[in-house]
C-alpha positions as CSV (number, residue, x, y, z in Angstrom):
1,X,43.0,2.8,90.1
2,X,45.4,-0.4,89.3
3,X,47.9,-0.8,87.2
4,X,46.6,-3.8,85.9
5,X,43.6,-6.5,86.6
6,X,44.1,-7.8,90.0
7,X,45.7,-4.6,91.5
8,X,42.8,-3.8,93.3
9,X,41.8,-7.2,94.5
10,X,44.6,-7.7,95.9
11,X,45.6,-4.4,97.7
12,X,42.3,-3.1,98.3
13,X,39.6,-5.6,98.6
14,X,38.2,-5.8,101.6
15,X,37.8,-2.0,101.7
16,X,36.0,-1.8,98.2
17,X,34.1,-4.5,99.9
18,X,33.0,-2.2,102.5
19,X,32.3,0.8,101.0
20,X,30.6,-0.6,98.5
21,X,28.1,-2.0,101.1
22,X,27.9,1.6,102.4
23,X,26.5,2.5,99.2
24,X,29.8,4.6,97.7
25,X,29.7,4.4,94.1
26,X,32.7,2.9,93.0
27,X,34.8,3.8,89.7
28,X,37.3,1.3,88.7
29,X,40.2,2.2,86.6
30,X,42.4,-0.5,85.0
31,X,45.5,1.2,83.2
32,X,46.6,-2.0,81.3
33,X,44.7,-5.4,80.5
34,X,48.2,-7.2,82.2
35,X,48.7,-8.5,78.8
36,X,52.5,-8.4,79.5
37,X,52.8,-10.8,82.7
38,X,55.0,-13.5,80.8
39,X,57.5,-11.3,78.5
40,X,58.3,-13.9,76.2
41,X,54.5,-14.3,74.6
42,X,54.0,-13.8,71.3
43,X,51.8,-10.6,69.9
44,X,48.8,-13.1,70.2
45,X,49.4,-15.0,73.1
46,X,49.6,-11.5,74.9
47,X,46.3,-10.7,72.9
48,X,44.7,-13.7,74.6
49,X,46.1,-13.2,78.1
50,X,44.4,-9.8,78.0
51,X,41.4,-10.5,76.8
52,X,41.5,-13.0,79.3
53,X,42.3,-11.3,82.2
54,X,39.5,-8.7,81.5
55,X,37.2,-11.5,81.7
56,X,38.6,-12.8,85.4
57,X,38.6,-9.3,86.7
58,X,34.5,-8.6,85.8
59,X,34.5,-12.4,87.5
60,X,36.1,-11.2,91.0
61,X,34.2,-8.4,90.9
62,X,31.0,-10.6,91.0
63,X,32.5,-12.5,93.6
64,X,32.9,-9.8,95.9
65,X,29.5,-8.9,95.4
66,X,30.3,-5.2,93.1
67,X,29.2,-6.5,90.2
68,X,27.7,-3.3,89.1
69,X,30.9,-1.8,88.8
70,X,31.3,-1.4,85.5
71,X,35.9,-1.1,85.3
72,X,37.0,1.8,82.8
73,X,39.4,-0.3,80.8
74,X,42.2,2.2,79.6
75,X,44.5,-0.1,77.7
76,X,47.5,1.5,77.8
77,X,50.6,-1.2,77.1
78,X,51.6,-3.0,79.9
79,X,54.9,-2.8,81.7
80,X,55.7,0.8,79.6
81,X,53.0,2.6,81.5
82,X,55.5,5.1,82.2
83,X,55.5,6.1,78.4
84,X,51.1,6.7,78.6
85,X,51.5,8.5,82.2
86,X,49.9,11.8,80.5
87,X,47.2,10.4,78.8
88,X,46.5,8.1,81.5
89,X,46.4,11.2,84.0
90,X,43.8,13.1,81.9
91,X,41.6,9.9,81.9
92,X,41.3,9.7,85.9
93,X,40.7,13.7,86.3
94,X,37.9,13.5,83.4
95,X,36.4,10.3,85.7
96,X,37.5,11.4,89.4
97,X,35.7,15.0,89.2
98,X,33.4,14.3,92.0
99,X,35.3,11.6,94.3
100,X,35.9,11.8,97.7
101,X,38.2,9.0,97.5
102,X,41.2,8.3,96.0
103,X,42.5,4.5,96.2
104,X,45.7,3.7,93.6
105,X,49.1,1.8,93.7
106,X,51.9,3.0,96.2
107,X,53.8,5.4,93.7
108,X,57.0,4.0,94.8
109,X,56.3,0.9,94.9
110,X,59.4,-1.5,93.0
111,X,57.1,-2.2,89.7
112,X,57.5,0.5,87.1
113,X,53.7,0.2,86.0
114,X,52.6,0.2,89.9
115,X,54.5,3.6,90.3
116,X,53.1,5.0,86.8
117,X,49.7,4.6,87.8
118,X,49.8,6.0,91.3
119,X,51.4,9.1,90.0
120,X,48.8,9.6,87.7
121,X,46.1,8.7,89.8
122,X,47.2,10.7,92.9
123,X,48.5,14.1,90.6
124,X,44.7,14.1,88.9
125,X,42.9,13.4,92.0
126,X,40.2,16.6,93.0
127,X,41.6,18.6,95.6
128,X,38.6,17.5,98.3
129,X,39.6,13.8,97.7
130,X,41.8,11.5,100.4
131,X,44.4,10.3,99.1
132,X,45.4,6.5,100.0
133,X,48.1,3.9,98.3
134,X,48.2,0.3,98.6
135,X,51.5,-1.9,97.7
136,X,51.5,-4.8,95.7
137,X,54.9,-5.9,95.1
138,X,56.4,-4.2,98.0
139,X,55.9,-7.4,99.9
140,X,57.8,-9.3,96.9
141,X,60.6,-7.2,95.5
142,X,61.0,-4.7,98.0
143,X,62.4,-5.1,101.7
144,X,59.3,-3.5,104.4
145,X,62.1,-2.5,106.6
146,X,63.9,-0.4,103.9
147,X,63.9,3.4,105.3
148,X,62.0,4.8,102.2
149,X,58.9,2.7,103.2
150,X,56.9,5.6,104.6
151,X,55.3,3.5,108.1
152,X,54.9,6.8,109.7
153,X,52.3,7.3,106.9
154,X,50.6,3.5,107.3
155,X,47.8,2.3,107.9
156,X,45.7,-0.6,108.0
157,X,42.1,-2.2,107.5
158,X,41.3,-5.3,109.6
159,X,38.9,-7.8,107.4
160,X,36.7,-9.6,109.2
161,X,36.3,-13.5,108.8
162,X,33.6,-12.7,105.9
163,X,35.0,-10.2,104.1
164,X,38.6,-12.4,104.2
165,X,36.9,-15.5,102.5
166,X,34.9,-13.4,100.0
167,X,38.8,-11.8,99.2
168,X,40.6,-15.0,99.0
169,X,37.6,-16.1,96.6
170,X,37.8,-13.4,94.6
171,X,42.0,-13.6,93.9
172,X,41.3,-17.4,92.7
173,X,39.5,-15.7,90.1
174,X,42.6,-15.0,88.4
175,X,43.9,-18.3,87.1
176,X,46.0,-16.6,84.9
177,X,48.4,-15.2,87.7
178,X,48.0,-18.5,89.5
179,X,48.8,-21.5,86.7
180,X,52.2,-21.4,85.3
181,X,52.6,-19.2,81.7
182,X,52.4,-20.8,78.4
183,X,55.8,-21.9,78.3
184,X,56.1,-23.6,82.0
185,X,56.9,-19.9,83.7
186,X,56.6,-19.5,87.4
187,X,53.3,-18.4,88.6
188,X,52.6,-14.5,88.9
189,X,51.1,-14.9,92.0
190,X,53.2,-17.7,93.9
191,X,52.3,-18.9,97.4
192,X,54.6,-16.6,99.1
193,X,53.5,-13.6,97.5
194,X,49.6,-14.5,98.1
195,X,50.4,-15.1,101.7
196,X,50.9,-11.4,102.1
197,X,47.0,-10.7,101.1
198,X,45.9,-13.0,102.7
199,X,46.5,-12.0,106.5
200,X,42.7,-11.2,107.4
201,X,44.5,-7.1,106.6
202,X,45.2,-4.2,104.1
203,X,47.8,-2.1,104.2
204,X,47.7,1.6,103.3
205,X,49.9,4.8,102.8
206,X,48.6,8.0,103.0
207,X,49.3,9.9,100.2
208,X,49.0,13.7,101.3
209,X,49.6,16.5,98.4
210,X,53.1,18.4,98.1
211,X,52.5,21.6,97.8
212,X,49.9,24.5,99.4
213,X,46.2,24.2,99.5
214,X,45.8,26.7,96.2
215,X,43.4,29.6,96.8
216,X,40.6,28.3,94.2
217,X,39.8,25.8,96.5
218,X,38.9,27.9,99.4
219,X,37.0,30.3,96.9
220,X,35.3,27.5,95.7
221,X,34.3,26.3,99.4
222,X,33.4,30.4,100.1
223,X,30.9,30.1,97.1
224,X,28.5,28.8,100.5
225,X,27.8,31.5,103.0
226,X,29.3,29.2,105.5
227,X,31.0,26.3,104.7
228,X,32.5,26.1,108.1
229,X,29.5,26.1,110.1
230,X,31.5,29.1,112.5
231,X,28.2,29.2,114.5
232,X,27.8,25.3,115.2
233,X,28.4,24.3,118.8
234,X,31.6,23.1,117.9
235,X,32.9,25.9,116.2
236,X,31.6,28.6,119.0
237,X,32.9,25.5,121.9
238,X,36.6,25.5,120.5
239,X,36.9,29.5,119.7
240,X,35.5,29.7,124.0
241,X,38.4,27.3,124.8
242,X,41.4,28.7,122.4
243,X,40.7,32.4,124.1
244,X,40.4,31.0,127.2
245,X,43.9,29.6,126.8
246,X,45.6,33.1,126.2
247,X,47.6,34.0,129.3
248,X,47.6,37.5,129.5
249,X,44.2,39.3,129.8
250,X,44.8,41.9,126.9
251,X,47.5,42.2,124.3
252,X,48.0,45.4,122.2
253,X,48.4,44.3,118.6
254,X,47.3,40.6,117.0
255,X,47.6,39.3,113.6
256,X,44.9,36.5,112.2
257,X,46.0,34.9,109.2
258,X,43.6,33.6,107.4
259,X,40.7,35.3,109.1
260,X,37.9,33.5,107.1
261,X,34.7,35.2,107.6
262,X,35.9,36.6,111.2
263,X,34.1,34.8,113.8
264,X,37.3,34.5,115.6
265,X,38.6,37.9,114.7
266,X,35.6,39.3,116.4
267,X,36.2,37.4,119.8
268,X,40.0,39.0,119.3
269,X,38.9,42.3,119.6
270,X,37.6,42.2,122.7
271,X,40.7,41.0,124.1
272,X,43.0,43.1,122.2
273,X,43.9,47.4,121.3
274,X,43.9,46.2,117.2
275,X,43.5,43.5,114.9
276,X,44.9,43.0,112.0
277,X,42.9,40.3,110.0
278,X,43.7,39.1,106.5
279,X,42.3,36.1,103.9
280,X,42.6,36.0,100.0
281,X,39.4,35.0,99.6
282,X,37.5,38.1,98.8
283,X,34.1,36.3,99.3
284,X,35.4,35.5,103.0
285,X,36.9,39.2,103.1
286,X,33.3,40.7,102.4
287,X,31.3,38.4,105.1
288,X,34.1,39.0,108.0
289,X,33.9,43.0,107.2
290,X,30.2,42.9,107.7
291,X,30.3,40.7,110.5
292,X,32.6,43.1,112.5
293,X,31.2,46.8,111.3
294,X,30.4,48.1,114.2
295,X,34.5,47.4,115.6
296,X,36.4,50.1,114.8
297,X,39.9,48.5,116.0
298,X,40.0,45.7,113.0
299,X,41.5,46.2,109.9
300,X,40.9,43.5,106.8
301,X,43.3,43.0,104.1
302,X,43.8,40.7,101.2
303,X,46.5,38.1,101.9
304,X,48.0,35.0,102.2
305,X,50.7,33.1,104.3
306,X,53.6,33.1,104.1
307,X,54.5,36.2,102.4
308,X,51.6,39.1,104.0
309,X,52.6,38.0,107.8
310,X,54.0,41.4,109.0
311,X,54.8,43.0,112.6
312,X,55.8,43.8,115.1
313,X,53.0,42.2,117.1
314,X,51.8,41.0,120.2
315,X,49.6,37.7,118.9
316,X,49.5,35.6,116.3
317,X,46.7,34.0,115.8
318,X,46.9,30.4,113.6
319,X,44.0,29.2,113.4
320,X,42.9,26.2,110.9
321,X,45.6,27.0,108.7
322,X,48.7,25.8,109.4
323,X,48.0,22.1,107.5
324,X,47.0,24.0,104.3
325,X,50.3,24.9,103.8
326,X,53.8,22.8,101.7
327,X,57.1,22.2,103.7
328,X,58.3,25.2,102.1
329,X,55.7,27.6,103.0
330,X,55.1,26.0,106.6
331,X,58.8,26.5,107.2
332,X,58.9,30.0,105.9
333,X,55.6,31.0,108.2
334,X,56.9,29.9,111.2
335,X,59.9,31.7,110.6
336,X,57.7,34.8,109.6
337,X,55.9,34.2,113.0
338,X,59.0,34.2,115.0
339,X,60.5,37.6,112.9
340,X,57.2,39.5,113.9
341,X,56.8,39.1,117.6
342,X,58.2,41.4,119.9
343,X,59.7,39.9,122.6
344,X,57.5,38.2,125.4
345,X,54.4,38.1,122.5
346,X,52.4,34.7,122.0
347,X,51.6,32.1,119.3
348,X,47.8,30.6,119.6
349,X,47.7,28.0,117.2
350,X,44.1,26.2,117.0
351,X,43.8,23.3,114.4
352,X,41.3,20.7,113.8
353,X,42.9,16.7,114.8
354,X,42.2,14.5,112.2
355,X,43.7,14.9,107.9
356,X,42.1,17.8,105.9
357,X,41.6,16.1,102.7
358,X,43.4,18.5,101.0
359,X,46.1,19.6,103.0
360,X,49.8,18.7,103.1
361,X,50.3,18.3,106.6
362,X,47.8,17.4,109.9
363,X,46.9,19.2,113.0
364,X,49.2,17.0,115.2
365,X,51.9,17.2,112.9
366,X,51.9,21.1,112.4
367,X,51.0,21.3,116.3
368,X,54.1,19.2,117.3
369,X,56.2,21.5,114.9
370,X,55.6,24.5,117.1
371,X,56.2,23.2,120.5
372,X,59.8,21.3,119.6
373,X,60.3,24.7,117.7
374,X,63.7,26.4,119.0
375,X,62.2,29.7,119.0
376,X,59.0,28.9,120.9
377,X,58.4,27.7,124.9
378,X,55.0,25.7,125.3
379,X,52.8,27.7,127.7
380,X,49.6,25.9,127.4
381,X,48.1,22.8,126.0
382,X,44.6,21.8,125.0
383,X,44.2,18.6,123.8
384,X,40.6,16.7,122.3
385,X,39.5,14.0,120.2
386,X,39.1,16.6,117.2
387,X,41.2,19.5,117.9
388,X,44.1,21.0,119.2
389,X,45.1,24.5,121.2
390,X,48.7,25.9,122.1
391,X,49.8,28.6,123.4
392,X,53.8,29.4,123.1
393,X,55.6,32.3,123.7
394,X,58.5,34.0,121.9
395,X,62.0,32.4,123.5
């Protein structure tokens, strides 16, 4: 997505650039033609400029060697985006069904149009798709050491020595933003600001989504017998370690949020006097039931976090979970955790490293949440490249 031609040369470059390489088809959507860079042009002086600009954009796209991407060219007024943000949402979910990757302007970044189009772009995106921002005029109008820049959420692309030459050829495809306007205005694109894109780097924000991972998605991923591959190496590798983390040989009563199709809940049993398992998938429901028939001290239920996490128990189980959940709901489950233990019972929390694409939060973040939380002592740590294991204990 950009706001307006340039956007994405600019901000994003040298990553198109490579995935393009890589063979990921690209769709480009331009909100505006940037007819509106000089305000005081006249209805056909900002006819021309668009027009114009259209032509420099299909230019750097040939420069950078993408040629074959083919920009949707949405036309929505420039600099009153704001005022097309519906209609210009509905375009990107009709053309983002299938993407895996979502690239727009930072939605707080200081121009209106900039913020417009990352709202739209990011609130349409498909819930499998990663969601990453790239300022333009933060480096311009805004300060980088203002409080509201979100660094924590950063982060950045080196460009090689090839890709930063094919970059700096493509932005002098833009004359437009580079000469003075029709009437002796400053360049849009000054020497100062270009000096920000041209650092051999790209800056991104991760964008991740507000609120709970809904329950479609995961009945939508259940519509495969396994989508989680639960008897890969990996999978049966990281349930071995988690167990072997637990402390105590046997506990009497465990709770698994979230069971899935109980490969987990199955190793559970054999540690524990009952299970209680629950998921509101029903698909995932149906295979965990089958996989654990001949156990007769699990019970499956329909249900969801935070509201069906009930006691008293011994163990709570949170496995893979955790980062599917908003602020709100996180907050509200670790409380729910805390209410539900009796006292001396456990926490095993086991959550894959790296960003879900569809999940709030990430397994260091929600990991780090439990250990500094007051109601929980660290009692074991397990940490790898791709997941995490803890083991905490009611204060």
């Amino acid at each position: 997505m950009a706001a307006h031609p340039d956007d994405e040369t600019l901000g994003v470059s040298g990553l198109l650039q490579r995935l393009h390489a890589r063979g990921a088809e690209i769709r480009l959507i331009v909100a505006t033609d940037g007819e509106g860079a000089f305000p005081g042009s006249s209805a056909d002086e900002r006819r021309a400029l668009g027009t114009r600009r259209r032509m420099e954009l299909l230019e750097a796209l040939r420069c950078q060697g993408m040629g074959d991407v083919e920009p949707v060219w949405a036309g929505l007024p420039d600099s009153a985006l704001a005022d097309h943000e519906t209609a210009l949402t509905g375009l990107v979910r009709e053309l983002s069904v299938d993407s895996e990757l979502c690239l727009a302007p930072w939605p707080d970044d200081p121009h209106p149009d900039h913020r417009a189009a990352g709202r739209a772009a990011f609130r349409a995106a498909p819930l499998g798709a990663y969601r990453w921002s790239y300022p333009i005029w933060l480096w311009h109008l805004g300060t980088p050491d203002d409080p509201g820049t979100p660094w924590a959420r950063a982060t950045q692309i080196r460009l090689d020595d090839g890709s930063a030459a094919v970059k700096a050829k493509a932005i002098q495809a833009f004359p437009s933003q580079l000469e003075p306007g029709p009437r002796g205005e400053d360049p849009i694109l000054t020497p100062e600001i270009l000096e920000h894109f041209t650092l051999g780097r790209e800056i991104l924000f991760h964008e991740p989504r507000s609120v709970s991972t809904p329950v479609s998605r995961f009945e939508t991923l259940y519509r495969e017998p396994d989508p989680w591959a639960m008897d890969s190496w990996y999978e049966r590798r990281k349930r071995t370690i988690a167990l072997a983390a637990l402390p105590s040989e046997r506990y009497g009563v465990a709770v698994e949020p979230a069971c899935g199709t109980g490969a987990l809940t199955v190793k559970l049993a054999a540690r524990c006097d009952r299970v209680h398992a629950f998921d509101p998938v029903p698909a995932a429901l149906s295979a965990a039931r089958n996989r654990s028939a001949h156990l007769s001290t699990v019970d499956f239920t329909a249900g969801a976090l935070p509201g069906d996490l009930k006691g008293p128990t011994d163990l709570v189980v949170l496995s893979e979970i955790l980062y599917y959940l908003s602020e709100p709901d996180l907050t509200a489950t670790l409380d729910r955790t805390l209410e539900t233990l009796r006292p001396g019972g456990q926490v095993l929390a086991v959550h894959w490293r790296p960003q879900a694409p569809d999940a709030p939060h990430h397994g260091q973040e929600v990991h780090e949440r439990l250990r500094t939380h007051p109601g929980l002592r660290p009692l074991v740590e397990h940490r790898e490249d791709e997941f995490l294991v803890d083991v905490l204990t009611r204060r």
